[in-house]
N, CA and C atoms of all chains as a GROMACS GRO file, in nm:
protein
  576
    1UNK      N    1   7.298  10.121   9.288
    1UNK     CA    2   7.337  10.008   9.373
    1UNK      C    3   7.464   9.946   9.315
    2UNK      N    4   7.571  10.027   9.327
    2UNK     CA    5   7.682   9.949   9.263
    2UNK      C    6   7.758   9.869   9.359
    3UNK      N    7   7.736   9.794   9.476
    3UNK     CA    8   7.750   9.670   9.534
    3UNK      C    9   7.732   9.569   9.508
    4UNK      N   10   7.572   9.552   9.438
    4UNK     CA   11   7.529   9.486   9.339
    4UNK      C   12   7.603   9.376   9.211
    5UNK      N   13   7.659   9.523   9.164
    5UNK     CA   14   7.712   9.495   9.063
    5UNK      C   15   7.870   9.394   9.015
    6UNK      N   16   7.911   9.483   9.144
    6UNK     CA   17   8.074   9.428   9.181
    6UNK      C   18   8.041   9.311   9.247
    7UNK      N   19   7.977   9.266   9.297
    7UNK     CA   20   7.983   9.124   9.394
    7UNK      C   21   7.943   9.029   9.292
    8UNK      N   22   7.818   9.088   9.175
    8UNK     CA   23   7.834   8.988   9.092
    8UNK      C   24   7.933   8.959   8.988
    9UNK      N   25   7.993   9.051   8.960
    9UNK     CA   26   8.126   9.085   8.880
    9UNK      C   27   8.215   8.971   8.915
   10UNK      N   28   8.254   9.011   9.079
   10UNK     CA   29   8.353   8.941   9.153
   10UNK      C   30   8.324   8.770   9.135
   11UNK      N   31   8.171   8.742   9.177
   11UNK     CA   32   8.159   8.563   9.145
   11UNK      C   33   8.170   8.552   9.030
   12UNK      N   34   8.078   8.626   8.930
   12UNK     CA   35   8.126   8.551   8.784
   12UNK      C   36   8.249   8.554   8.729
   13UNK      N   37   8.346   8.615   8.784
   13UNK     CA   38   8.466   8.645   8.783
   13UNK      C   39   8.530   8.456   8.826
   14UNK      N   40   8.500   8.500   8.947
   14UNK     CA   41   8.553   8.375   9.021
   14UNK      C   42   8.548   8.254   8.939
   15UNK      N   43   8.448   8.210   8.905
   15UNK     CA   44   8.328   8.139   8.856
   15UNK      C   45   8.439   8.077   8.706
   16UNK      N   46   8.458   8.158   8.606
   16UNK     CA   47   8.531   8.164   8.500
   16UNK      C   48   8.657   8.110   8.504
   17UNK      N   49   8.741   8.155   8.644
   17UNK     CA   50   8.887   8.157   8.645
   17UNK      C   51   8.910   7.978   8.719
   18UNK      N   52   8.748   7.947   8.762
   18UNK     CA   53   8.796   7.813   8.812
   18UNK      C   54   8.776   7.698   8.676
   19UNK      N   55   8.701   7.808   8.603
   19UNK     CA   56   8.633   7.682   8.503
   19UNK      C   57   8.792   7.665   8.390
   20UNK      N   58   8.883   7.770   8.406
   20UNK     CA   59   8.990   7.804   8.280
   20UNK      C   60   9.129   7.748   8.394
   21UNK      N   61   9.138   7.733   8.521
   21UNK     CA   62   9.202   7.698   8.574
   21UNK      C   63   9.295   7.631   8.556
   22UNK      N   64   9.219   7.497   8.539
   22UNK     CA   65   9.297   7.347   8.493
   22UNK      C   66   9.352   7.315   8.405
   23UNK      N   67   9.320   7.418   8.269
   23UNK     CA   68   9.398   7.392   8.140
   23UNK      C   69   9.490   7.495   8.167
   24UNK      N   70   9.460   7.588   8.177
   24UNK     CA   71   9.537   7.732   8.142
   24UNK      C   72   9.564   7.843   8.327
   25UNK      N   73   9.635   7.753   8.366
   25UNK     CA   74   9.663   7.864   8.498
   25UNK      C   75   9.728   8.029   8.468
   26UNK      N   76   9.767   8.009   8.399
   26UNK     CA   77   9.859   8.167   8.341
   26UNK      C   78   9.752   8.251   8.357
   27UNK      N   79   9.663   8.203   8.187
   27UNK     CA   80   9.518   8.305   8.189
   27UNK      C   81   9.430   8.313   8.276
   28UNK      N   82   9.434   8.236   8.403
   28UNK     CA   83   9.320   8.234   8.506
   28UNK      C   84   9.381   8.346   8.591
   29UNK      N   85   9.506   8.354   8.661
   29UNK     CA   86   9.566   8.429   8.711
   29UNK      C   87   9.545   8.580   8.625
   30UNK      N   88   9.559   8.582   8.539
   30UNK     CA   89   9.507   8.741   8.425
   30UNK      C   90   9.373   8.760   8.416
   31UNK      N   91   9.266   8.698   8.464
   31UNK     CA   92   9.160   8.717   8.501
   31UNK      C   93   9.122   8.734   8.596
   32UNK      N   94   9.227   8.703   8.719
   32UNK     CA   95   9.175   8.798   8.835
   32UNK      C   96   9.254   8.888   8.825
   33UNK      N   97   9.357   8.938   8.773
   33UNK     CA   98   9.433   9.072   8.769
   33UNK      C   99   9.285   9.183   8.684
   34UNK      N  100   9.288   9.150   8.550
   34UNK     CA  101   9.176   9.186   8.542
   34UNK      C  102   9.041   9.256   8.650
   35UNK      N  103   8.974   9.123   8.694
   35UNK     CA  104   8.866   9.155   8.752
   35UNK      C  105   8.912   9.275   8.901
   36UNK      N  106   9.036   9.240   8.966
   36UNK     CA  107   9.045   9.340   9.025
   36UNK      C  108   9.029   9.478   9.012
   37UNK      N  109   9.128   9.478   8.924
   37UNK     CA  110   9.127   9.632   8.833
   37UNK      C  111   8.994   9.716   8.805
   38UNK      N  112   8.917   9.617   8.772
   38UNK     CA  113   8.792   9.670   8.703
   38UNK      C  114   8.702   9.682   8.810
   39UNK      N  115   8.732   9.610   8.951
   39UNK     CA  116   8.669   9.645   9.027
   39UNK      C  117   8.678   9.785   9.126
   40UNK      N  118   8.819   9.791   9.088
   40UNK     CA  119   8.872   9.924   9.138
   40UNK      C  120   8.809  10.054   9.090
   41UNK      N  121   8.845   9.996   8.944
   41UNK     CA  122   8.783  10.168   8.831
   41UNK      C  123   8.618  10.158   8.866
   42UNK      N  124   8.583  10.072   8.875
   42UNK     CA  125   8.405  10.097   8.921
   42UNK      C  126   8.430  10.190   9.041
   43UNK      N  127   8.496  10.205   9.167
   43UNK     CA  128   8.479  10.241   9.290
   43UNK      C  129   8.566  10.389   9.301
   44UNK      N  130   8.608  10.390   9.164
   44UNK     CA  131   8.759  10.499   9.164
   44UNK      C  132   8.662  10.621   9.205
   45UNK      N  133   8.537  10.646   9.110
   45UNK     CA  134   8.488  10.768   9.126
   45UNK      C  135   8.442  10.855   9.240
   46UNK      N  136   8.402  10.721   9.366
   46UNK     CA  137   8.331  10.771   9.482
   46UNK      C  138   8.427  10.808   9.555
   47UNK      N  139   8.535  10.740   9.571
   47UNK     CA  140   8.684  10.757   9.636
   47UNK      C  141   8.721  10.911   9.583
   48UNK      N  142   8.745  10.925   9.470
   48UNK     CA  143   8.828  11.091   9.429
   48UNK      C  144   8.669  11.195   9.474
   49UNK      N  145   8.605  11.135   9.482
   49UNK     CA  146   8.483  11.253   9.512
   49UNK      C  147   8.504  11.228   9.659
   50UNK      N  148   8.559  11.139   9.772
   50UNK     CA  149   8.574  11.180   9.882
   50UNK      C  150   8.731  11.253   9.947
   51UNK      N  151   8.795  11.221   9.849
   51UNK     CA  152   8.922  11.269   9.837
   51UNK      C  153   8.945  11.442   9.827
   52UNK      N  154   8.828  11.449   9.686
   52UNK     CA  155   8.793  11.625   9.726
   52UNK      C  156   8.762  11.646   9.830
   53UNK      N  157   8.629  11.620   9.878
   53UNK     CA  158   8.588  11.649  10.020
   53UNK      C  159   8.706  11.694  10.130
   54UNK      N  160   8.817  11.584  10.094
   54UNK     CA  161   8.948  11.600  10.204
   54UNK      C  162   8.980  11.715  10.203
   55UNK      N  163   9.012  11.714  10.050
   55UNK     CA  164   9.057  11.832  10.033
   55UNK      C  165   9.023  11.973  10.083
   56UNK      N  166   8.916  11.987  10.019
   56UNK     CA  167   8.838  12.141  10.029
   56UNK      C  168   8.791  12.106  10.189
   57UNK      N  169   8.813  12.063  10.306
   57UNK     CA  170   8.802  12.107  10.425
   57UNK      C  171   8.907  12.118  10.499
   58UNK      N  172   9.092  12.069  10.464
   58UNK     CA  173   9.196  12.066  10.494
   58UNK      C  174   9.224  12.238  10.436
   59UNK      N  175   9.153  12.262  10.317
   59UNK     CA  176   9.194  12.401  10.298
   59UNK      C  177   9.113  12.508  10.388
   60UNK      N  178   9.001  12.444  10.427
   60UNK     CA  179   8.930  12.548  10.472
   60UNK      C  180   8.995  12.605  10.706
   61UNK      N  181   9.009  12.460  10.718
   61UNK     CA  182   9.066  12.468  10.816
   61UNK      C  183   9.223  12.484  10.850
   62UNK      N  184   9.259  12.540  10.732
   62UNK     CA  185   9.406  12.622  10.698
   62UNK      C  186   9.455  12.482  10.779
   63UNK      N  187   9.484  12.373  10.733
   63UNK     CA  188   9.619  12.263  10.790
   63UNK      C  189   9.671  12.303  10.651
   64UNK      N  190   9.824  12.274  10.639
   64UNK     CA  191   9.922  12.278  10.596
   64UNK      C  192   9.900  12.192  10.411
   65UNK      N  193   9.870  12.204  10.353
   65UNK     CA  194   9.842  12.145  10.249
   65UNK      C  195   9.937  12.039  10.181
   66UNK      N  196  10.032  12.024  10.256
   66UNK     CA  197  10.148  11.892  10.212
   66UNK      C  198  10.134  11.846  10.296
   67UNK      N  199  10.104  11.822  10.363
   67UNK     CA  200  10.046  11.694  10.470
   67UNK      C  201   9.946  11.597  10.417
   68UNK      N  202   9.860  11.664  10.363
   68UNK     CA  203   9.729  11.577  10.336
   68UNK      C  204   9.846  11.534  10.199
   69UNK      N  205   9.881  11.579  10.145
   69UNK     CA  206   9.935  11.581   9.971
   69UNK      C  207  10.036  11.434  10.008
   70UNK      N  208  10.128  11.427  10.126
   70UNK     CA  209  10.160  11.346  10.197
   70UNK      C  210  10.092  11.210  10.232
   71UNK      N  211  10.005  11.238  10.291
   71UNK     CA  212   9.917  11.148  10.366
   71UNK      C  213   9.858  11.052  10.240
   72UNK      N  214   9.770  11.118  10.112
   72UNK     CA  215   9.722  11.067  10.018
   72UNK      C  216   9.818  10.984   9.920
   73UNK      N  217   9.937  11.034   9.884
   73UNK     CA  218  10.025  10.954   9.848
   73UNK      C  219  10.078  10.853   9.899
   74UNK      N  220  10.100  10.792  10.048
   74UNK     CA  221  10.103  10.715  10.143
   74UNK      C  222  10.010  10.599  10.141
   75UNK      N  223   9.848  10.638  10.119
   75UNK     CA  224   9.758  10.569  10.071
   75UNK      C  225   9.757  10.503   9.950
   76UNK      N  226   9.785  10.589   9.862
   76UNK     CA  227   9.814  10.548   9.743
   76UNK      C  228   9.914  10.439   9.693
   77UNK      N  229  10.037  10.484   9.748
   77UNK     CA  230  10.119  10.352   9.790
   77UNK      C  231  10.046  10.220   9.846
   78UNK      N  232  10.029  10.250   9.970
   78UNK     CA  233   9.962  10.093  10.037
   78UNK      C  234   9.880  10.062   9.971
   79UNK      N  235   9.802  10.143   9.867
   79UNK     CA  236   9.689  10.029   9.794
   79UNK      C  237   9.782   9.982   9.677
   80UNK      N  238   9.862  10.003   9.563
   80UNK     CA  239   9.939   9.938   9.499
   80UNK      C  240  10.048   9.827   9.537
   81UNK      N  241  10.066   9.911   9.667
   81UNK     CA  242  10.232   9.786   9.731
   81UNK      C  243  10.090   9.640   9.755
   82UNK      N  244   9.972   9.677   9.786
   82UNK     CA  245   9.871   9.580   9.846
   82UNK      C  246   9.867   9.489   9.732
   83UNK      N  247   9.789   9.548   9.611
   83UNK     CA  248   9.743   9.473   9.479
   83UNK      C  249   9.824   9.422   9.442
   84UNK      N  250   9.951   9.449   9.413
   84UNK     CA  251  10.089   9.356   9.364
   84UNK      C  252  10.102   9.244   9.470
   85UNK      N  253  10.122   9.228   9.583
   85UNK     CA  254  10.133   9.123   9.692
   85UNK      C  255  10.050   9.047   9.687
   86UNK      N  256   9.921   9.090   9.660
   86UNK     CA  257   9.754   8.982   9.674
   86UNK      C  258   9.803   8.896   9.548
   87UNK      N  259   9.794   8.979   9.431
   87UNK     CA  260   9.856   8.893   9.340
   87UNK      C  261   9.944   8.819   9.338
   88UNK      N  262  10.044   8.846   9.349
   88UNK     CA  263  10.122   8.746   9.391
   88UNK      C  264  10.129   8.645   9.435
   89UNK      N  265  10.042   8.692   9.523
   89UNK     CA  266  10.032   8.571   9.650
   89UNK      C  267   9.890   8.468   9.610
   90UNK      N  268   9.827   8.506   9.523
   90UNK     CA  269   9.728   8.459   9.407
   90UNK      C  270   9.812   8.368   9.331
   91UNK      N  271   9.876   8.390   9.272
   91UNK     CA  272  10.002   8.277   9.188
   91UNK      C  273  10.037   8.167   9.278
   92UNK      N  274  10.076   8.199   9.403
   92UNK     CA  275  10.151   8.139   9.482
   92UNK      C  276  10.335   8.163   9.549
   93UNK      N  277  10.350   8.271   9.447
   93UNK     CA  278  10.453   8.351   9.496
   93UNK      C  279  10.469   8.423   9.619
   94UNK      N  280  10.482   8.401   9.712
   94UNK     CA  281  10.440   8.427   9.882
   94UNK      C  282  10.590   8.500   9.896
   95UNK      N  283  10.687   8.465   9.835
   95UNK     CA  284  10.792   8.513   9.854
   95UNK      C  285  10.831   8.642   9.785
   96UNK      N  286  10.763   8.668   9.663
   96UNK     CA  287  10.756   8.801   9.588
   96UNK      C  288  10.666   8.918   9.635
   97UNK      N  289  10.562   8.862   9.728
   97UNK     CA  290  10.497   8.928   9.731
   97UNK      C  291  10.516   9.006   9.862
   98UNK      N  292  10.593   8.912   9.984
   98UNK     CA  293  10.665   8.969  10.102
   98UNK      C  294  10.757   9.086  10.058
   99UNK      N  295  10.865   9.046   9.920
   99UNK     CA  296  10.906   9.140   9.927
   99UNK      C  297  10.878   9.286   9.890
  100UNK      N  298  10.764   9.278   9.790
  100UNK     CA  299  10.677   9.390   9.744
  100UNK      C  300  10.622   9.431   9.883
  101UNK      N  301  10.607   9.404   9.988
  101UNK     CA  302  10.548   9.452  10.042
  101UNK      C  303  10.653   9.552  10.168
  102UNK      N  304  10.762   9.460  10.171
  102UNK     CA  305  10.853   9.519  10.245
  102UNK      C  306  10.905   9.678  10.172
  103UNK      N  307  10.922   9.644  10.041
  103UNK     CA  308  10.946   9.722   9.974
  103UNK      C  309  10.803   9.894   9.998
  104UNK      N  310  10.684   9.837   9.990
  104UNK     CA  311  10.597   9.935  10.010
  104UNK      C  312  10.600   9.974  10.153
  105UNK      N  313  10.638   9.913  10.275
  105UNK     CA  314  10.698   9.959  10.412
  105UNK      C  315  10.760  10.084  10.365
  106UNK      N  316  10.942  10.051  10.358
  106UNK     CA  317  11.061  10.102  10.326
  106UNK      C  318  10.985  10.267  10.257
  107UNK      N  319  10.942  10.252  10.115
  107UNK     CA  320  10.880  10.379  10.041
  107UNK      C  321  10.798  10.461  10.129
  108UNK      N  322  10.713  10.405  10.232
  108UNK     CA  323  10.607  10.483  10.273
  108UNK      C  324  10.703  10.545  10.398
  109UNK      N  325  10.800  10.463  10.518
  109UNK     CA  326  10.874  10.538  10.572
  109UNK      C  327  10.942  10.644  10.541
  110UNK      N  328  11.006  10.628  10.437
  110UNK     CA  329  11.096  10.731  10.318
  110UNK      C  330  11.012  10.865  10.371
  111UNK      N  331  10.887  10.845  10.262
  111UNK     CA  332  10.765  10.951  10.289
  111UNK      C  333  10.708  10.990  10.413
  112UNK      N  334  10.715  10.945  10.547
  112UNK     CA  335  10.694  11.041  10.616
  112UNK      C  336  10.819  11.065  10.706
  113UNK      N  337  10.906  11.056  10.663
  113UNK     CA  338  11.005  11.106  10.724
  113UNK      C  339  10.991  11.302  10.741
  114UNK      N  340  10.973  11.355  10.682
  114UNK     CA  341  10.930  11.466  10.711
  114UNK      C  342  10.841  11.529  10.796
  115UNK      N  343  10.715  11.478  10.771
  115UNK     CA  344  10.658  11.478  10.870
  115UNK      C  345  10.663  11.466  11.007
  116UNK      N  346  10.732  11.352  11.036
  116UNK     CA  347  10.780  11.272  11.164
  116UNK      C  348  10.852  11.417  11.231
  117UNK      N  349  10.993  11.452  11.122
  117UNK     CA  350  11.031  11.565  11.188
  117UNK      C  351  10.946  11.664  11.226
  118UNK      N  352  10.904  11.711  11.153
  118UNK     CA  353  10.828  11.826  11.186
  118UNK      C  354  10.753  11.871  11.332
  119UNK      N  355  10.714  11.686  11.312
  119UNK     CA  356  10.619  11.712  11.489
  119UNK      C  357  10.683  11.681  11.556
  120UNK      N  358  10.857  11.617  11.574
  120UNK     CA  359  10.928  11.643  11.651
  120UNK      C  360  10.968  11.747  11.725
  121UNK      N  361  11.007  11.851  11.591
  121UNK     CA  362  11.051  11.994  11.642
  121UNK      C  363  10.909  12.048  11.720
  122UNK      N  364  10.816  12.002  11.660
  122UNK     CA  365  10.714  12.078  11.736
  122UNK      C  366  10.718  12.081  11.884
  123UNK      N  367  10.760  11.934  11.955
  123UNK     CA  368  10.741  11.813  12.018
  123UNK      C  369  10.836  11.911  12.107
  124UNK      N  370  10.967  11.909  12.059
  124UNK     CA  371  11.097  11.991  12.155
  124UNK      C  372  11.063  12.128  12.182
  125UNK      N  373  10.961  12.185  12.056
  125UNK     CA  374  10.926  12.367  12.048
  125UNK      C  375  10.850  12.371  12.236
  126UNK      N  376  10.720  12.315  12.257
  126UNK     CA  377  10.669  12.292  12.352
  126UNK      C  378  10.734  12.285  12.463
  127UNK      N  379  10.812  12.163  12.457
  127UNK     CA  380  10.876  12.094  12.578
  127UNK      C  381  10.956  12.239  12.673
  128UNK      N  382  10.950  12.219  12.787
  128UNK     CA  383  10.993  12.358  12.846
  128UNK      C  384  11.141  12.342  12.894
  129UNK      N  385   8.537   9.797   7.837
  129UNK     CA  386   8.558   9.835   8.014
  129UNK      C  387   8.431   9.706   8.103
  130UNK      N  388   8.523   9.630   8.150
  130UNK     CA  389   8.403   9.564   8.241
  130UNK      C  390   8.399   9.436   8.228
  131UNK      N  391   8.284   9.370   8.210
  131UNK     CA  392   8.269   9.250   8.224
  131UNK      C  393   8.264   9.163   8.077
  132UNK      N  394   8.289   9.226   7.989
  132UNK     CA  395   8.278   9.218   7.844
  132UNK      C  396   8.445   9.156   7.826
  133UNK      N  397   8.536   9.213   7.920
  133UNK     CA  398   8.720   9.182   7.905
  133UNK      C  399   8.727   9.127   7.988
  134UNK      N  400   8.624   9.047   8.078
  134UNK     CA  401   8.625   8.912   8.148
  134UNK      C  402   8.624   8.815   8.042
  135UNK      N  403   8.488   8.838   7.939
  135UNK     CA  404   8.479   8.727   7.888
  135UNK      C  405   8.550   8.693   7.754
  136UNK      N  406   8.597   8.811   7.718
  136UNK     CA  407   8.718   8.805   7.614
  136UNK      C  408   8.831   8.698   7.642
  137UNK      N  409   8.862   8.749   7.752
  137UNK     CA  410   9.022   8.695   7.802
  137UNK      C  411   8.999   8.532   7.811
  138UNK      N  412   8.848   8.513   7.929
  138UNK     CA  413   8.834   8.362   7.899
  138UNK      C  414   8.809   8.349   7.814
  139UNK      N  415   8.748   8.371   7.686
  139UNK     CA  416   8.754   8.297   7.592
  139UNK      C  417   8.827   8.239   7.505
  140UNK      N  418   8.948   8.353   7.501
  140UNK     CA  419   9.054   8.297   7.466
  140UNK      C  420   9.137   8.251   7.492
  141UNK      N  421   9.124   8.218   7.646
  141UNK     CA  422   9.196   8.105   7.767
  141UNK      C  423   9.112   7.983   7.688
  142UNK      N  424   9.019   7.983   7.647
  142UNK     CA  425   8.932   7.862   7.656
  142UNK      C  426   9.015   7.807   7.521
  143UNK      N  427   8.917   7.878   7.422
  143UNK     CA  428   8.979   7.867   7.279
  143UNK      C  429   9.139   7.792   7.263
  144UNK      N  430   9.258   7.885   7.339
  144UNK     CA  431   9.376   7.843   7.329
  144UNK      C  432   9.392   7.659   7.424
  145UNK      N  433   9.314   7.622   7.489
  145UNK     CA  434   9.324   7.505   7.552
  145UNK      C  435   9.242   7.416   7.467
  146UNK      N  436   9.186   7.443   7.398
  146UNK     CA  437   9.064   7.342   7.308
  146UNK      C  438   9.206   7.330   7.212
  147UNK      N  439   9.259   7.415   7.158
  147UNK     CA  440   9.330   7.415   7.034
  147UNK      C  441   9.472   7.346   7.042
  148UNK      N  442   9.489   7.365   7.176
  148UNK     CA  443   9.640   7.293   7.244
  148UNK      C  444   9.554   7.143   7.236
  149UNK      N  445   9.459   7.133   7.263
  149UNK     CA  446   9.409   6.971   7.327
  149UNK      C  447   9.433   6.878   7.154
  150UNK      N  448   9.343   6.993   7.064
  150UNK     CA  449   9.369   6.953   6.958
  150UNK      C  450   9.526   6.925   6.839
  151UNK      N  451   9.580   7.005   6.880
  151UNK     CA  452   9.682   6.991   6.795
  151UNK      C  453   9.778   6.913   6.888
  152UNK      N  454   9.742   6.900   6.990
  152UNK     CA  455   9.869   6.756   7.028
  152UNK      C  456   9.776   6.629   7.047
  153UNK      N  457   9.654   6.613   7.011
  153UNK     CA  458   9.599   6.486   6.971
  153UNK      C  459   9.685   6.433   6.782
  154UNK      N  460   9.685   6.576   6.713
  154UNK     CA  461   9.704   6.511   6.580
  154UNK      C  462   9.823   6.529   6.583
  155UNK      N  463   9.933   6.532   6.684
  155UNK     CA  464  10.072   6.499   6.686
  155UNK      C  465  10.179   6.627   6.680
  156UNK      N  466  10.108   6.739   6.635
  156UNK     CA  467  10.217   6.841   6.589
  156UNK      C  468  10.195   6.929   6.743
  157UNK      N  469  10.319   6.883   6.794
  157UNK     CA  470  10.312   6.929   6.929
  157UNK      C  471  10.337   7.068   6.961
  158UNK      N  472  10.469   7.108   6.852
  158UNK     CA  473  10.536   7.234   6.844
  158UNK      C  474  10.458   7.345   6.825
  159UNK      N  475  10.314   7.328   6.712
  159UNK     CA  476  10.269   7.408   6.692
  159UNK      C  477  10.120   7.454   6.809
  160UNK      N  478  10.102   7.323   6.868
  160UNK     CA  479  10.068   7.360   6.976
  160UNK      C  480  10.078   7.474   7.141
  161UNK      N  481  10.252   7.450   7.138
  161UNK     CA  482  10.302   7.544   7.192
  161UNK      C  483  10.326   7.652   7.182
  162UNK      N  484  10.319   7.706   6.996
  162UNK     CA  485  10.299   7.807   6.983
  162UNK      C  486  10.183   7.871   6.989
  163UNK      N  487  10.052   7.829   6.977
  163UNK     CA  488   9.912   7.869   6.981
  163UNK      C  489   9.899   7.909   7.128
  164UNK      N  490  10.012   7.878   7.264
  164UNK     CA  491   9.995   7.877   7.391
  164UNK      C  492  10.048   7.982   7.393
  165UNK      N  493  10.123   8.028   7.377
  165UNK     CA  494  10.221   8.149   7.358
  165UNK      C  495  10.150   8.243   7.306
  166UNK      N  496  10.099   8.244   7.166
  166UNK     CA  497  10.016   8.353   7.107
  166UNK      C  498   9.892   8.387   7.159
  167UNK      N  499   9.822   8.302   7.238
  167UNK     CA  500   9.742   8.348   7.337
  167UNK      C  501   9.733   8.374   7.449
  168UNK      N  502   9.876   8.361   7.496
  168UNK     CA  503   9.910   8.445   7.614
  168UNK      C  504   9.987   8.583   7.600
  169UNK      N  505  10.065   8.593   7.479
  169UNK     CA  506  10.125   8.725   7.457
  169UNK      C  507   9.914   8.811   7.415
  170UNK      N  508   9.880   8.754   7.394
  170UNK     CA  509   9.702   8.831   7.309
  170UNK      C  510   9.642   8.901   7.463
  171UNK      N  511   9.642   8.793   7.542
  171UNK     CA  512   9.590   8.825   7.708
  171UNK      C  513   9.677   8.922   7.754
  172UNK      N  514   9.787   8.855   7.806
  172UNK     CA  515   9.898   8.986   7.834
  172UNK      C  516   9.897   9.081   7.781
  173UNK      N  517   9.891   9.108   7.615
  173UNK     CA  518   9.856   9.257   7.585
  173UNK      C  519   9.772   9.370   7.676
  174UNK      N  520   9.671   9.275   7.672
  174UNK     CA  521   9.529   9.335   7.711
  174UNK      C  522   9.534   9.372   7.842
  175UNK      N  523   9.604   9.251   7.949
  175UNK     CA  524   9.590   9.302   8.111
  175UNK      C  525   9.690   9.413   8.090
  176UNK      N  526   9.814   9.433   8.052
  176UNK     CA  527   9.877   9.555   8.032
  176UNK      C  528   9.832   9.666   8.032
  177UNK      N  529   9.769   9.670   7.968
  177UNK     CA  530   9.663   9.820   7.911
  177UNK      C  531   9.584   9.808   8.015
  178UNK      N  532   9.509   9.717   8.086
  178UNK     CA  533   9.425   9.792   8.170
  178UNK      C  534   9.526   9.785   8.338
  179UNK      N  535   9.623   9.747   8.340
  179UNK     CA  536   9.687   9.778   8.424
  179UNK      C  537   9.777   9.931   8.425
  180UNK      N  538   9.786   9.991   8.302
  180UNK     CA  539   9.844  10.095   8.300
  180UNK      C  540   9.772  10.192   8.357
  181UNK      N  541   9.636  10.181   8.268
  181UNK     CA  542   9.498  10.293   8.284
  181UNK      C  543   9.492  10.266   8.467
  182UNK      N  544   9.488  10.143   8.499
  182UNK     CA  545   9.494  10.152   8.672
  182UNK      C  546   9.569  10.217   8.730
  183UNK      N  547   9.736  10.224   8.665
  183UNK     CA  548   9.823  10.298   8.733
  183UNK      C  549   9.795  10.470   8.743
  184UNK      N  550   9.780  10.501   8.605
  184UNK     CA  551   9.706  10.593   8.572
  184UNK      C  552   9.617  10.641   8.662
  185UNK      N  553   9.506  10.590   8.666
  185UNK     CA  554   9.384  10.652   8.771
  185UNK      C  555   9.427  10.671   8.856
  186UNK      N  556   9.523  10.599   8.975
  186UNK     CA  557   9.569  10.614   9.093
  186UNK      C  558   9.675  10.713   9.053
  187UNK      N  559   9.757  10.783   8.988
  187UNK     CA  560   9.820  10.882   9.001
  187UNK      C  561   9.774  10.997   9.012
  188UNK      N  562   9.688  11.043   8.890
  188UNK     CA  563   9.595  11.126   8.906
  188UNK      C  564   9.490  11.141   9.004
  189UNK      N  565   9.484  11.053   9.134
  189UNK     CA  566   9.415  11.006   9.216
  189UNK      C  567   9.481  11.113   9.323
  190UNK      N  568   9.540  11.020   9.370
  190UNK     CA  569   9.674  11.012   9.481
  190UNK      C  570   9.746  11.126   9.458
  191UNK      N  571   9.760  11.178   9.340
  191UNK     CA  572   9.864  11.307   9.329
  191UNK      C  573   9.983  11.282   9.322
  192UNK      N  574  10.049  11.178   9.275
  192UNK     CA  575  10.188  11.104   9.283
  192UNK      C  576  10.257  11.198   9.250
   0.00000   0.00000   0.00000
């Protein structure tokens, strides 16, 4: 039952960062960087065990294997461009964190720019 | 790993604010500010490292 675990993680988490708040905002803010993190690596394992799954049925149904390789890196992005912005925006930096995020836009377009083509040409291959 | 570097970090959020409270009651203010500093470069160490190992997991994740 590791729902359990993380939700209590997450309040006593909470719980701590209000009690350290008032003296020390710096270290309260590093305690939810912290508790995020750690809530992540708890969940990392079920995620890469569904990530195989992706995998080994993208191979089996012969799709193109840089696509998904694509696609997962894309993900991967939006969850980091995400965690940097929350934070941020946890501080109160609303303005750092817009731009981290614009910034994780911009990168992830970059990345499927290929793609995009691809099913273009497909798009014109068809077209009669 | 866990909830053990929750209570590290506050504690020495805590610790460093008891010790600030104290050393600018008995006047030496300066050295107060340094006890603020040394326990935030101590924290910062620490979220570092587990922010790397995060970056980490997600590469080897993601396939970066």
């Amino acid at each position: 039952m590791e729902i359990l675990q993380i939700v209590g993680l997450g309040i006593v988490a909470t719980v701590i960062i209000l009690v350290v708040k008032t003296q020390r905002p710096e270290i309260a803010i590093q305690i939810s960087i912290i508790t995020g993190i750690i809530l992540f690596l708890l969940v990392a394992g079920k995620l890469a065990s569904v990530i195989a799954l992706l995998e080994k049925y993208t191979g089996r149904v012969n799709i193109d294997m840089s696509y998904l390789t694509v696609l997962l890196k894309i993900i991967g992005i939006a969850y980091i461009a995400e965690f940097g912005a929350e934070v941020c925006k946890d501080a109160g930096e609303s303005s750092i964190a817009s731009k981290i995020e614009m910034a994780g836009k911009i990168v992830i377009a970059v990345l499927a720019v290929p793609i995009v083509t691809s099913m273009l040409d497909l798009i014109i291959k068809i077209m009669p | 790993m866990g909830i053990d570097l929750i209570f590290r970090i506050a504690a020495i959020g805590i610790l460093v604010s008891v010790l600030n409270a104290v050393l600018n009651k008995s006047g030496r203010d300066e050295q107060a500010m340094m006890t603020t500093l040394a326990g935030l470069i101590v924290v910062l160490l620490l979220v570092v490292k587990e922010i790397v190992n995060l970056f980490n997991t997600i590469k080897t994740m993601f396939n970066f």
